[in-house]
C-alpha positions as a Python dict, from the first residue, in 0.01 Angstrom:
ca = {
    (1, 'X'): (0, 0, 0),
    (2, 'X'): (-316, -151, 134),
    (3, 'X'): (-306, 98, 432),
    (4, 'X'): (-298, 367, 207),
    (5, 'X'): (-562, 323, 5),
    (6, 'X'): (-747, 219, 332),
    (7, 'X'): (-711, 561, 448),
    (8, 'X'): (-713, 796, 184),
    (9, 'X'): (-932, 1052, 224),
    (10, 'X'): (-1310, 998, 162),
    (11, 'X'): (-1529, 1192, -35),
    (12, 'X'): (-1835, 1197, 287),
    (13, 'X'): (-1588, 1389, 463),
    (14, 'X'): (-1743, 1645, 252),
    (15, 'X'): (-2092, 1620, 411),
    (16, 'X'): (-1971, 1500, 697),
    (17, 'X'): (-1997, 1706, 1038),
    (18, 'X'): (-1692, 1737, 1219),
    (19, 'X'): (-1766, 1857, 1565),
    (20, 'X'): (-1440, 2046, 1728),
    (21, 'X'): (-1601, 2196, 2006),
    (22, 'X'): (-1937, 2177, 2222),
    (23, 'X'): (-2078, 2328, 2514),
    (24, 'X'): (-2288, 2161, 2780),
    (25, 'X'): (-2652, 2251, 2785),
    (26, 'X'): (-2832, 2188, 3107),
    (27, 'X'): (-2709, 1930, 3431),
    (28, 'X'): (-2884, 1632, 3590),
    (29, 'X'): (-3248, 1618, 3445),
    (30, 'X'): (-3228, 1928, 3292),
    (31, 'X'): (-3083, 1828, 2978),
    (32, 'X'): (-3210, 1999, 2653),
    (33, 'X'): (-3002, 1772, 2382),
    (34, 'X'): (-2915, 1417, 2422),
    (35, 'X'): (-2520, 1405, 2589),
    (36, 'X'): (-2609, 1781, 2747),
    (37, 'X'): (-2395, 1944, 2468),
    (38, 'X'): (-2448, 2151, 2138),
    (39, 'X'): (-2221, 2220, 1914),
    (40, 'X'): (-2016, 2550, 1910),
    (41, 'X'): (-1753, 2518, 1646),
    (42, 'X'): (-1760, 2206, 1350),
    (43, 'X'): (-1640, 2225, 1029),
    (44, 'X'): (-2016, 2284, 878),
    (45, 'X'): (-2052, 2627, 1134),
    (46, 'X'): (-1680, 2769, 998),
    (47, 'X'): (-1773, 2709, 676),
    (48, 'X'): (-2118, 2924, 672),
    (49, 'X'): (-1920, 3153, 865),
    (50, 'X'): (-1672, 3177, 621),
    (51, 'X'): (-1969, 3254, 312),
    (52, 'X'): (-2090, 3503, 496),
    (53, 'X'): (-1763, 3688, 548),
    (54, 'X'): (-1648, 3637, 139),
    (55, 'X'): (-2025, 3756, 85),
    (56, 'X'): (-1996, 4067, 289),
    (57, 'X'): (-1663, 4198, 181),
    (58, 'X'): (-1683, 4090, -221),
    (59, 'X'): (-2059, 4129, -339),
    (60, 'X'): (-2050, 4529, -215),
    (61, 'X'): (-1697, 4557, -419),
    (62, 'X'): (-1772, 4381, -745),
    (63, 'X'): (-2078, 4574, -773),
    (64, 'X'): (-2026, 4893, -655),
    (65, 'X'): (-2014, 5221, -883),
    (66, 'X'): (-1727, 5311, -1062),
    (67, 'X'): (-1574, 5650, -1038),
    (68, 'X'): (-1313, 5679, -1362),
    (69, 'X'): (-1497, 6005, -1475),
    (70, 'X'): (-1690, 5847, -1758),
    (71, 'X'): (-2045, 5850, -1668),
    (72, 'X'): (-2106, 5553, -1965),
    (73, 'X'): (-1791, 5349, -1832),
    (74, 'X'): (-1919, 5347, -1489),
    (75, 'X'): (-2256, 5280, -1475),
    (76, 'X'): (-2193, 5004, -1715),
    (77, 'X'): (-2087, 4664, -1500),
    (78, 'X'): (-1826, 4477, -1609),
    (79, 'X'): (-1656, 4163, -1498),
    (80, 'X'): (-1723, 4000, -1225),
    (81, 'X'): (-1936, 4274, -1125),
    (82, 'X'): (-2154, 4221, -1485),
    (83, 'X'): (-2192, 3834, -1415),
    (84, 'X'): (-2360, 3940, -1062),
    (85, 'X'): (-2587, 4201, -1207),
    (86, 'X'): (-2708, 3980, -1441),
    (87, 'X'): (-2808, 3706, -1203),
    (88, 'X'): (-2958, 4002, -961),
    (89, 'X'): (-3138, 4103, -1287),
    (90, 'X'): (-3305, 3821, -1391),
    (91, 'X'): (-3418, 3687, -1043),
    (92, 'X'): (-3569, 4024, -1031),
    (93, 'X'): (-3716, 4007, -1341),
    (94, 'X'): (-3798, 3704, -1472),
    (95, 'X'): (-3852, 3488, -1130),
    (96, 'X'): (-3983, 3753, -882),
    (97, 'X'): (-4163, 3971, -1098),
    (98, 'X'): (-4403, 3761, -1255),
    (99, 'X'): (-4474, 3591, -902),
    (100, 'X'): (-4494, 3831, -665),
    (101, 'X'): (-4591, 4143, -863),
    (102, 'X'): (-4611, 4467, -679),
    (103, 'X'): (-4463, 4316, -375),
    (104, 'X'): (-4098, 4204, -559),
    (105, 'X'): (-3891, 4478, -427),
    (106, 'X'): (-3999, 4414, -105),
    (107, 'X'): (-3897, 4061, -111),
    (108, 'X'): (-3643, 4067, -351),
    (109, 'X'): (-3333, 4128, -103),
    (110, 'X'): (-3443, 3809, 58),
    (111, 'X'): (-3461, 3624, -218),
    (112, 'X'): (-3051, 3760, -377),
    (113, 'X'): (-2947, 3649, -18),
    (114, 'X'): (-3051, 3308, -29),
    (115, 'X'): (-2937, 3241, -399),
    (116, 'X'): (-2627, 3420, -353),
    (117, 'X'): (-2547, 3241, 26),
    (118, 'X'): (-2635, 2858, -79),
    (119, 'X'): (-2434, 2900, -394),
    (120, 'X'): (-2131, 2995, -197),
    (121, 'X'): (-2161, 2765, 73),
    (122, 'X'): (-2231, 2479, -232),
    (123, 'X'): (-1914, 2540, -385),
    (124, 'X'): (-1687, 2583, -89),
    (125, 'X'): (-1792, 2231, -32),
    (126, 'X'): (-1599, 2117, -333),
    (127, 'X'): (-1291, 2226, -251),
    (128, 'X'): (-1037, 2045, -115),
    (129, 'X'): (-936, 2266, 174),
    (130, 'X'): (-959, 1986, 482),
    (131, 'X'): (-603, 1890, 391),
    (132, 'X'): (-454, 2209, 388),
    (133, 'X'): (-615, 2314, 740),
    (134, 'X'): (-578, 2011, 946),
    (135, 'X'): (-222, 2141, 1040),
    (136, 'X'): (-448, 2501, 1165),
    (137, 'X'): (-793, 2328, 1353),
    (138, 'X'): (-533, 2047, 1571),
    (139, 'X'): (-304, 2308, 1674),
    (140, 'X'): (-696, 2500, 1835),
    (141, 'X'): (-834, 2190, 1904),
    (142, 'X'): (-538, 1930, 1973),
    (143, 'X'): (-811, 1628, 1964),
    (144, 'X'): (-974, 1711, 1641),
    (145, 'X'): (-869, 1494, 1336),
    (146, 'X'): (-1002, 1655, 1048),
    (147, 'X'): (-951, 1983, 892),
    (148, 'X'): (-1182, 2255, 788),
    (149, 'X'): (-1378, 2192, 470),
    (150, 'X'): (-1723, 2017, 303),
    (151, 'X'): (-2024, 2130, 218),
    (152, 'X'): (-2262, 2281, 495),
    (153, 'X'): (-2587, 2228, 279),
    (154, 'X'): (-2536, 1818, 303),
    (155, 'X'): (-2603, 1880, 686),
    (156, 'X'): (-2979, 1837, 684),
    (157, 'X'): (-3035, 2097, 986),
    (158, 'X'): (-2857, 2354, 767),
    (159, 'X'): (-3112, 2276, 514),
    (160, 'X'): (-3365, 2274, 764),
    (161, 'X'): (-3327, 2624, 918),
    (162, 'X'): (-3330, 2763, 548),
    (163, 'X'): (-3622, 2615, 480),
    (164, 'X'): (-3725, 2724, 830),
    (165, 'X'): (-3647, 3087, 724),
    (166, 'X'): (-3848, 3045, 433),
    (167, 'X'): (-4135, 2910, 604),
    (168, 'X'): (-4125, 3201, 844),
    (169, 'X'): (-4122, 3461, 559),
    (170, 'X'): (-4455, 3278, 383),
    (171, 'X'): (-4655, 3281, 728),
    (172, 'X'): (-4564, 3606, 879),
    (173, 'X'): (-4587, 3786, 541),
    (174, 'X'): (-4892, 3575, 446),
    (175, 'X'): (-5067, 3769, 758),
    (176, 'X'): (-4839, 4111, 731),
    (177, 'X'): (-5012, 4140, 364),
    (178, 'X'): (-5348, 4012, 375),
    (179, 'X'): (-5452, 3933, 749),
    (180, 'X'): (-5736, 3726, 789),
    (181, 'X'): (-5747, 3671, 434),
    (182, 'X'): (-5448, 3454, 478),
    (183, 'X'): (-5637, 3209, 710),
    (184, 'X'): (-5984, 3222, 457),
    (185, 'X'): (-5782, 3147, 145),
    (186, 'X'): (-5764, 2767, 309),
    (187, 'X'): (-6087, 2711, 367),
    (188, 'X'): (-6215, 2618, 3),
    (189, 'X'): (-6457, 2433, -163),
    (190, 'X'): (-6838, 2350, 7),
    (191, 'X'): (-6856, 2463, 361),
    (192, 'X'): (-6858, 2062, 489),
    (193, 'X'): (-6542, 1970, 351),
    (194, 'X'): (-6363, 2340, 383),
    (195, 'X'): (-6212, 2252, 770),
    (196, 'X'): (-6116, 1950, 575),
    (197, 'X'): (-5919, 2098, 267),
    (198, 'X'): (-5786, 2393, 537),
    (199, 'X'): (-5617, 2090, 718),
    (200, 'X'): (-5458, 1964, 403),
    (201, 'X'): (-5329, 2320, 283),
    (202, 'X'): (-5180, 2350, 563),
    (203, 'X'): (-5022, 2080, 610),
    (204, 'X'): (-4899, 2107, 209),
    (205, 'X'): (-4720, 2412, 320),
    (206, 'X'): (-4502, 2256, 551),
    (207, 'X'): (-4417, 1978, 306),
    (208, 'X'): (-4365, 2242, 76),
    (209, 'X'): (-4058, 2351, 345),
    (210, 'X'): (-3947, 1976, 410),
    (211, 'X'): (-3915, 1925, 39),
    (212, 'X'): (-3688, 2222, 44),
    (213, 'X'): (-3539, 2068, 313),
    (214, 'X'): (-3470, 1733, 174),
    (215, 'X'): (-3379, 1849, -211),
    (216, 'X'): (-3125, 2076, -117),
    (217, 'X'): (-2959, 1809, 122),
    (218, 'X'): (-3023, 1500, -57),
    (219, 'X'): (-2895, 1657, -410),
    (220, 'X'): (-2560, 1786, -232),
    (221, 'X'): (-2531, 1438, -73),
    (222, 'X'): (-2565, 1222, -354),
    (223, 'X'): (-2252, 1352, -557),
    (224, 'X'): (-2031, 1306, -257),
    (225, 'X'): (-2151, 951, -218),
    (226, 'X'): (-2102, 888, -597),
    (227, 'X'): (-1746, 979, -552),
    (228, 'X'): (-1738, 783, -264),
    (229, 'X'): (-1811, 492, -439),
    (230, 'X'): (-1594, 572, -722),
    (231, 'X'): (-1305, 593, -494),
    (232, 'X'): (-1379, 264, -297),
    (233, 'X'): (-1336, 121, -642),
    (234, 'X'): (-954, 153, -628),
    (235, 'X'): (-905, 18, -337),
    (236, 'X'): (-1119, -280, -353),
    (237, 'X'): (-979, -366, -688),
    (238, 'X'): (-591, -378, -529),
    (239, 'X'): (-742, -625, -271),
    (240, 'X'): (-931, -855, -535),
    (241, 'X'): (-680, -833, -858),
    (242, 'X'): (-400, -676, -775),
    (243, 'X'): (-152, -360, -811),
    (244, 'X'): (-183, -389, -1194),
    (245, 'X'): (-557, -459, -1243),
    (246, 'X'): (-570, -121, -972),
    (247, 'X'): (-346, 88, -1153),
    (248, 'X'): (-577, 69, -1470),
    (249, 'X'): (-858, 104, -1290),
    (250, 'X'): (-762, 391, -1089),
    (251, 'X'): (-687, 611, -1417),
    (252, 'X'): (-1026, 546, -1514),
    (253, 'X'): (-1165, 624, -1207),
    (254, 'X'): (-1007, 930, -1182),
    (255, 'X'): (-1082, 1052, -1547),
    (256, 'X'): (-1479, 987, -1454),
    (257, 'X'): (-1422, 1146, -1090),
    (258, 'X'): (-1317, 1452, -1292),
    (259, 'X'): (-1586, 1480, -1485),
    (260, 'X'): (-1834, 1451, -1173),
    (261, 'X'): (-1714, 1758, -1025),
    (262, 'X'): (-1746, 1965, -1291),
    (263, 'X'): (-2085, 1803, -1294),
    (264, 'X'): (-2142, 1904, -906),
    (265, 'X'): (-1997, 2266, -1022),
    (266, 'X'): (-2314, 2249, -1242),
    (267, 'X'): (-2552, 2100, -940),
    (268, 'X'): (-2403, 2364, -698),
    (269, 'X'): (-2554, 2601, -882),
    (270, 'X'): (-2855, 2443, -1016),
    (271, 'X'): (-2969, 2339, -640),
    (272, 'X'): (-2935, 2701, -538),
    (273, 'X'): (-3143, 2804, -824),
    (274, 'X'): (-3413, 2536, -747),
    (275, 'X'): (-3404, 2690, -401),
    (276, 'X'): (-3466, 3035, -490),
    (277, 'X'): (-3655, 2978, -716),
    (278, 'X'): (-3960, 2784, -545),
    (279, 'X'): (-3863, 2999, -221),
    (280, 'X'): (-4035, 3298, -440),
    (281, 'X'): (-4290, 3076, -529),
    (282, 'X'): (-4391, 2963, -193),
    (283, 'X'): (-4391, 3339, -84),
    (284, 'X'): (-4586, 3450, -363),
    (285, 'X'): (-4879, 3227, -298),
    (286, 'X'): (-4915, 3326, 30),
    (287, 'X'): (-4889, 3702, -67),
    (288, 'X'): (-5081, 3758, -355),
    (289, 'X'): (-5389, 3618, -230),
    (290, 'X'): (-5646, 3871, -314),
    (291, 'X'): (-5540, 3856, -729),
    (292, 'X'): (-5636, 3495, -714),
    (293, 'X'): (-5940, 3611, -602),
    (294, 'X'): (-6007, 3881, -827),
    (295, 'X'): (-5892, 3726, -1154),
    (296, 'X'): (-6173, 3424, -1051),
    (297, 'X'): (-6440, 3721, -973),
    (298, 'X'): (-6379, 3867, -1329),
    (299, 'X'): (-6395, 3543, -1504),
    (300, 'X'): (-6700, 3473, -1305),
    (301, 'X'): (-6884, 3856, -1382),
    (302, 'X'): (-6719, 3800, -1815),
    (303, 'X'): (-6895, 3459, -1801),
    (304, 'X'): (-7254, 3601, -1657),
    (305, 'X'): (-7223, 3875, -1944),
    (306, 'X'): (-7150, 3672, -2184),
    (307, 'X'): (-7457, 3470, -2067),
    (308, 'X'): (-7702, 3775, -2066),
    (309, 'X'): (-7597, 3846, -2389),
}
């Protein structure tokens, strides 16, 4: 009994990387990662993979246009198809819009990929699919000892290269829209301290990107290592009190460890919105520069007429 409850299954395999496969990288002194290897296949990599694929062949068929013959029936979403519109609607609407203004159709697609891709990869991580492929990955990969399965965003370098691709989109469209502008708009303030508050600003936007970094991963995290805990409780009260005193425990445990993942059900998608959400922020501030500008111009020209009056 002890040995089973030793090795049950443990929630961190969830945000765990499994490595199945690598590839060396370099020989002798030319070695670009420590060991001379990357890896090629783990279980974090086949998982994105495998959000990508459900996100390519589903999105375009839930929400493609119905052709029944009734023009009312078909242009009107419904389903599955409804719930996606409505999310596509109000990031468009009531995020984007208000944020990045006459530029939101340009960045919009962006912005639907990276809700839509972090929310799928969040809740693939909860289910319980390393089990049922173990059998599959050892009979590729006859040393591996754990299945396919967890959840990619507690892997802080998937975390990292989204936050990477959003801190690509705010420089390169920061210059694409505005040019020279983009590098002005952090020098403010008296022209002694301006080098000095240009430093800071730019070093805030690449905190901005490590706190994307470091939400994402450290919220997906934390429920696994609750559950983690949980569990450990079982099998540390067998060892201390016995079968009985476990047995009791267990149920409760198990009751609460439901409720926390229909609580990380909730987080999955709240973290993706949190994402997206200050993703279009971030964007918007380096975009839409010049109305900044001209809002503080036209307070500045209302306030000298009201003076002269």
């Amino acid at each position: 009994m002890e040995r089973v409850l030793l090795a049950a299954a443990s929630p961190l395999d969830h945000v765990y990387q499994w490595t199945y496969q690598k590839i060396p990288v370099g020989t002798g002194d030319n070695i670009v990662t420590p060991g001379g290897q990357i890896t090629l296949f783990s279980n974090h990599i086949i998982m994105q993979i495998i959000a990508v694929i459900l996100l390519v062949l589903l999105i375009p068929r839930f929400v493609r246009i119905r052709e029944s013959g009734d023009k009312v029936k078909d242009l009107t979403p419904g389903g599955f198809g409804n719930f996606i519109e409505s999310i596509c609607a109000y990031f468009r609407d009531t995020v984007a819009r208000p944020l990045l203004q006459e530029h939101t159709d340009r960045f919009i697609p962006y912005i639907w990929t990276a809700f839509f891709y972090i929310l799928i990869v969040n809740l693939l991580g909860l289910l319980p699919l390393e089990p049922l492929t173990r059998g599959l990955v050892k009979s590729i990969y006859p040393d591996a000892h754990h299945g396919i399965g967890g959840s990619a965003t507690g892997n802080i370098w998937v975390t990292g290269t989204l936050a990477a691709s959003t801190l690509l989109m705010i420089v390169v469209n920061g210059f694409r829209y505005n040019g020279l502008g983009y590098v002005k708009h952090f020098f403010q303030g008296p022209i002694l301290i301006a080098p000095l508050i240009a430093v800071l600003e730019v070093i805030g936007v690449a905190a901005k990107c490590f706190a994307l970094t470091v939400r994402l991963f450290a919220n997906m995290v934390a429920g696994h290592v609750l559950l983690a805990v949980l569990m450990s409780f079982i099998s540390l009260s067998y060892l201390a009190l016995g079968a009985g005193a476990a047995t009791g425990i267990g149920i409760l445990v198990v009751l609460v460890s439901v409720a926390f993942n229909l609580l990380e059900i909730f987080v999955a998608f709240l973290q993706a919105f949190i994402f997206t959400f200050l993703t279009t922020l971030f964007i918007a501030q380096a975009v839409v520069i010049h109305h900044d500008h001209d809002d503080a111009h036209a307070e500045e020209q209302g306030e000298r007429a009201a003076g002269a009056h």
